[in-house]
C-alpha positions in Angstrom: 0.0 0.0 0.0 2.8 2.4 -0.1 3.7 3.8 -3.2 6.0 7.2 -3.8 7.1 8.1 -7.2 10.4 10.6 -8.0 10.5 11.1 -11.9 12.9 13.5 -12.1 15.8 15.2 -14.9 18.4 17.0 -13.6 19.7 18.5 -16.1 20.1 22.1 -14.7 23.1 20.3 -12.5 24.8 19.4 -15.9 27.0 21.2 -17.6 25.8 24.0 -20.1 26.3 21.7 -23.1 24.2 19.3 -21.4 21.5 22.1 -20.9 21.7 22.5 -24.9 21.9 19.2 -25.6 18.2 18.7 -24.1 17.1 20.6 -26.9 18.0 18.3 -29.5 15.3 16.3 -31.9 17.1 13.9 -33.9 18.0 10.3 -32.3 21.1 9.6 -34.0 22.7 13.0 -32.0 20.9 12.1 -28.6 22.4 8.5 -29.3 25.9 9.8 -29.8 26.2 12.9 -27.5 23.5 11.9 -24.3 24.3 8.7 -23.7 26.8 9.7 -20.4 24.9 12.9 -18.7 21.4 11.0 -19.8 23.2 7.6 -18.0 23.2 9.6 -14.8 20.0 11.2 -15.0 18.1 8.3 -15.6 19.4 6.5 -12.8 19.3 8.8 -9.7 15.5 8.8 -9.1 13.9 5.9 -10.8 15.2 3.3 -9.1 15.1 4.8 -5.9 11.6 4.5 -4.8 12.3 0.9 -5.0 13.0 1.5 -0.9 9.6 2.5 -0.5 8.3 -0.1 -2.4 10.3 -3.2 -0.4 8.0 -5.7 2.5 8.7 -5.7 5.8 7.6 -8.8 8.6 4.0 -9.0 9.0 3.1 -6.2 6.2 -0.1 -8.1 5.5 -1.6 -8.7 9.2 -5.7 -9.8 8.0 -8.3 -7.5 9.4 -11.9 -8.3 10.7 -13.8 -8.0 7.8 -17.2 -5.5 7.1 -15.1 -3.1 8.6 -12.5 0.3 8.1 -9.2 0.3 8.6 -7.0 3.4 8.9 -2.6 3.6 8.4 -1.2 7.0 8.5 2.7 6.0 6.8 5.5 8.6 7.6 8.7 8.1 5.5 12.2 9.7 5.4 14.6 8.6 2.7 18.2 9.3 2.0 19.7 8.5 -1.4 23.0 8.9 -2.6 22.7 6.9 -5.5 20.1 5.1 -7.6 18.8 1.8 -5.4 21.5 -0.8 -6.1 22.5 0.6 -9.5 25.8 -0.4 -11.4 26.0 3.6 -11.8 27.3 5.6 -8.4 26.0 9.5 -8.6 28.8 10.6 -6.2 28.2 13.9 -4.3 24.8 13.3 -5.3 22.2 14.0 -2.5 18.4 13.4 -1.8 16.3 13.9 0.9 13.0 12.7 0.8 10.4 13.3 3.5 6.9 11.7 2.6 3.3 11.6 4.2 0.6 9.0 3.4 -3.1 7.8 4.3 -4.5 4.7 3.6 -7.9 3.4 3.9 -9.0 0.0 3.7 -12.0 -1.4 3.6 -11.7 -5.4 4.6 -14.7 -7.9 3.1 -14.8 -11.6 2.9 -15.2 -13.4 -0.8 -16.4 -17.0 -1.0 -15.7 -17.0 2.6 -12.5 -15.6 2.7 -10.5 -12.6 3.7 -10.2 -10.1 0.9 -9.8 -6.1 0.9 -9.8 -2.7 -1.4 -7.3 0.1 -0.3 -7.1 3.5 -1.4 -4.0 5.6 -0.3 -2.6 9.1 -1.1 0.5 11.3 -0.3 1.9 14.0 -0.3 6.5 14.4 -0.2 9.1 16.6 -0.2 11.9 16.3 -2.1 15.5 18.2 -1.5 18.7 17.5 -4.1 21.8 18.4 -3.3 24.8 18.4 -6.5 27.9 19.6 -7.3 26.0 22.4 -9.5 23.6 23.7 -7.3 20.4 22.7 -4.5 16.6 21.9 -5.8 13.9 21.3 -3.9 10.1 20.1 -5.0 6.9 19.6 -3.1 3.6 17.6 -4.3 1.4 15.0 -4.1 2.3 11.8 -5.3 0.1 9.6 -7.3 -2.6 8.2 -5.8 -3.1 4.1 -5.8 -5.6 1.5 -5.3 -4.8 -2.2 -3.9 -7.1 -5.1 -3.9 -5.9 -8.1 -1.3 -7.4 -11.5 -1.8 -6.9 -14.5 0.5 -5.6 -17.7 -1.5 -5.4 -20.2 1.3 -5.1 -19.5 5.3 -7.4 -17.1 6.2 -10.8 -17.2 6.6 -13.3 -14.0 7.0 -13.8 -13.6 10.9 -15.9 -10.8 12.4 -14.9 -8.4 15.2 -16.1 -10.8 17.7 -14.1 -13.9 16.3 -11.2 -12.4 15.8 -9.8 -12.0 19.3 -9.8 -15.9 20.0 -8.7 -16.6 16.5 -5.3 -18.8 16.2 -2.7 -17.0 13.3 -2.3 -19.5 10.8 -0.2 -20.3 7.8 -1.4 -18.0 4.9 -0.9 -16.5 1.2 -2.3 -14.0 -0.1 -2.6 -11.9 -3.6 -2.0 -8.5 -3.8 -2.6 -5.9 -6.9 -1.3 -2.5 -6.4 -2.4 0.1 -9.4 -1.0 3.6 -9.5 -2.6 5.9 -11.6 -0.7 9.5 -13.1 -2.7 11.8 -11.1 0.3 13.1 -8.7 1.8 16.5 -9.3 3.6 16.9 -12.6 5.3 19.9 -15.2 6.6 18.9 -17.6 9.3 21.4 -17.7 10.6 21.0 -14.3 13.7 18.8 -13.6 12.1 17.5 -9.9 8.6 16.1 -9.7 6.5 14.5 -7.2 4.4 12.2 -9.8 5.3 10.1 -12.6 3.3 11.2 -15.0 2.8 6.9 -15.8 0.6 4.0 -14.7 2.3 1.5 -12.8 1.0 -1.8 -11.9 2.2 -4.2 -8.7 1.4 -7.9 -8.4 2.7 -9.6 -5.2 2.6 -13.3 -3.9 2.9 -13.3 -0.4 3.8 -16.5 2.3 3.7 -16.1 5.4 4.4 -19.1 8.2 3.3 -18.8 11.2 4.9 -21.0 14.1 4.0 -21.2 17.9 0.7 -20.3 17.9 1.9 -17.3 16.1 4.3 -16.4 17.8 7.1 -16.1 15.6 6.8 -15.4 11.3 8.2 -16.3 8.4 7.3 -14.1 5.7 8.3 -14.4 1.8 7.2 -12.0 -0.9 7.7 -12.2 -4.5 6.6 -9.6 -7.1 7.0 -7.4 -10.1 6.6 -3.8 -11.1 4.8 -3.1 -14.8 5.0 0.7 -15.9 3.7 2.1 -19.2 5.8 4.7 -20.9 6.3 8.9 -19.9 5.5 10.7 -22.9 6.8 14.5 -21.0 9.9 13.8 -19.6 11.3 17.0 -19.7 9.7 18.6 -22.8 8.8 15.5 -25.1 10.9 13.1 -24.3 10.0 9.5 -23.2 11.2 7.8 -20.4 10.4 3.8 -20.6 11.4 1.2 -18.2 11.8 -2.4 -18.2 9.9 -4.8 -15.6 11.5 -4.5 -11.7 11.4 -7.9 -10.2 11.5 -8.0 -6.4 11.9 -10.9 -3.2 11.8 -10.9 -0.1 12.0 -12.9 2.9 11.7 -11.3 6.8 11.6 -13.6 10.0 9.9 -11.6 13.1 9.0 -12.8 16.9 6.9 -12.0 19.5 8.2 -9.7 22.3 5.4 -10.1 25.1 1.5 -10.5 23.8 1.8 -6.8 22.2 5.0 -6.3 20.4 6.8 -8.5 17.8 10.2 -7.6 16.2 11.6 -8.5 12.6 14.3 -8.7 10.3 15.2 -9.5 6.9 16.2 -8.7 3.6 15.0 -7.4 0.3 16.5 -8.2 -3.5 15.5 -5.9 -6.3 16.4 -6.9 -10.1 16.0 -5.4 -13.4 13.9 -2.2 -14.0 16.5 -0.2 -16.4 15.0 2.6 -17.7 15.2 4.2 -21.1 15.1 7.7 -22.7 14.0 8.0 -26.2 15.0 4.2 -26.3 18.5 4.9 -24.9 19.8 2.0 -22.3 20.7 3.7 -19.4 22.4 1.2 -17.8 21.3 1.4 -14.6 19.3 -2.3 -13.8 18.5 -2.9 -10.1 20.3 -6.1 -8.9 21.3 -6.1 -4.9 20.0 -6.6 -1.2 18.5 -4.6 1.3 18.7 -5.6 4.7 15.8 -4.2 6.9 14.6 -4.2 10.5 11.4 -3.6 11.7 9.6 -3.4 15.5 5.9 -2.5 16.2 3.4 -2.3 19.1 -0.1 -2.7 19.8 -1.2 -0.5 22.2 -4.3 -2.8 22.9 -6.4 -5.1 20.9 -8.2 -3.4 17.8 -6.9 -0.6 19.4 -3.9 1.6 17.4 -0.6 0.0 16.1 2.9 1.8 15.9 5.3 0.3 13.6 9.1 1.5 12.8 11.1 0.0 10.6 15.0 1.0 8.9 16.2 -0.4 5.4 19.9 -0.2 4.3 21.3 -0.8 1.3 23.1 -3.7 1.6 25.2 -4.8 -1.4 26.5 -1.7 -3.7 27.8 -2.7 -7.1 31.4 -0.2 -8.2 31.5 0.7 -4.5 27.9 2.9 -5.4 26.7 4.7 -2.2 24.2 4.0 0.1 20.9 4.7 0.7 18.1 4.8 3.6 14.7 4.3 5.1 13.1 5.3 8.1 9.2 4.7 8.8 6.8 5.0 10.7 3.4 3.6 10.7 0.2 4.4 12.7 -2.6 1.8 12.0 -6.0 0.9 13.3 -9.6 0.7 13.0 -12.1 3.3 11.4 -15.4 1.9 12.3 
């Protein structure tokens, strides 16, 4: 349920020649004289909301259906590079610092647990280069998820859930972003994407001890159509990003649990006017992640901190810090 989107060009941190080169029409001449500058630009901030995008233990808790459920995300990122691209942006800087509200609506289907969520955000973005300092605000694009039970977890009311025994479950998940968020053209920073992106995810999640401790596995894939006005007229494209994950996460008391993991991101190069920019995802992300209930149905607090783990040509690192505040509606 969390989505943010940076679809930026930098070019005003380029040289002047870069500047001018933007201007150009013909693909032969953006083949022979963009390829570097346009290398760097289109691998800073695409890749990078991968870290928003990774799992986390328990990121799929079931909810007592017929009802509302609220989750109030608060993100702060810190990227010095493109997610685990082959391409290091050094004294490159971004600071990201990102609001979002879910609500999900939980029903059951053929007798088990399924749900619709609707989220949207709002972030602020500051970049830091050798050239000079930018900074954008806006909302991001809004999504809708639909979760679907495929074995594990039955529909239970308000009034069955408290006795109810966590079992072994998986679950479906489609994620749809639409290009609603804040866009121009003609600006080198945005806050949307100015693209539809689509996000199917498999989730596992084993539950041992009466649910006491959790093993979690996720598998999915991120499907975006093309950006027609990327910076005037030009098109940004980008290949499928493929993504696992697999967290282990334990009880502490009957109101707290703490997890950790790891993350693995692979493919999603992008391309301008068809130009490879070199820059495929393919590296770990080690995360940690604690959260308490303050009672039952009552309001949930959950932190968790994602590294980048592995950085290919001695690339950078970047960072996540969340915080989550869920609970019921009505």
């Amino acid at each position: 349920m969390r989505c943010v989107h940076f679809e930026a060009i930098l070019g005003q941190f380029q040289n002047r020649r870069f500047q001018g080169l933007l201007l150009l029409s013909r693909q032969k001449r953006w083949t022979a004289l963009l390829r570097t500058p346009l290398s760097v630009v289109g691998a800073f901030l695409t890749l990078f909301p991968a870290t928003t995008w990774a799992q986390s233990a328990r990121d799929y808790l079931n909810t007592p259906v017929n009802a509302a459920s609220g989750f109030l995300d608060f993100i702060n990122t810190n990227a010095e590079t493109a997610t685990e691209s082959d391409l290091p942006l050094p004294n490159n800087e971004a600071v990201g610092r990102h609001g979002f509200a879910t609500i999900l609506w939980s029903f059951p289907l053929f007798d088990r647990y399924a749900g619709v969520g609707v989220t949207g955000g709002y972030t602020s973005v500051n970049f830091t280069g050798p050239h000079g300092r930018i900074s954008k605000s806006g909302f991001t694009d809004p999504s809708a998820t639909f979760h679907v039970n495929i074995f594990g977890a039955p529909a239970l009311r308000k009034d069955q859930y408290a006795d109810a025994i966590p079992k072994s479950f998986s679950s479906f998940h489609l994620t749809v972003n639409a290009p609603l968020g804040s866009y121009d053209r003609n600006s080198p920073l945005n806050t949307g994407a100015n693209r539809w992106s689509f996000n199917p995810l498999v989730n596992l999640s084993i539950t041992r001890d009466k649910g006491v401790s959790w093993f979690d596995l996720y598998a999915g894939a991120r499907f975006f159509t093309n950006n027609n006005a990327l910076q005037g007229d030009n098109q940004l494209s980008q290949n499928p990003l493929v993504t696992f994950a697999g967290f282990y996460s334990h009880n502490i008391g009957k109101r707290m649990y703490a997890g950790i993991g790891v993350s693995y991101d692979n493919g999603g190069e992008t391309y301008i006017n068809n130009i490879p920019q070199r820059n495929a995802a393919n590296g770990f992300r080690p995360g940690l992640s604690i959260s308490r209930a303050r009672t039952i149905w009552k309001y949930r607090l959950t932190l968790r901190y994602e590294l980048t783990g592995t950085t290919p040509r001695a690339a950078p690192t970047n960072s996540l810090l969340q915080f989550r505040l869920s609970g019921p509606l009505f």
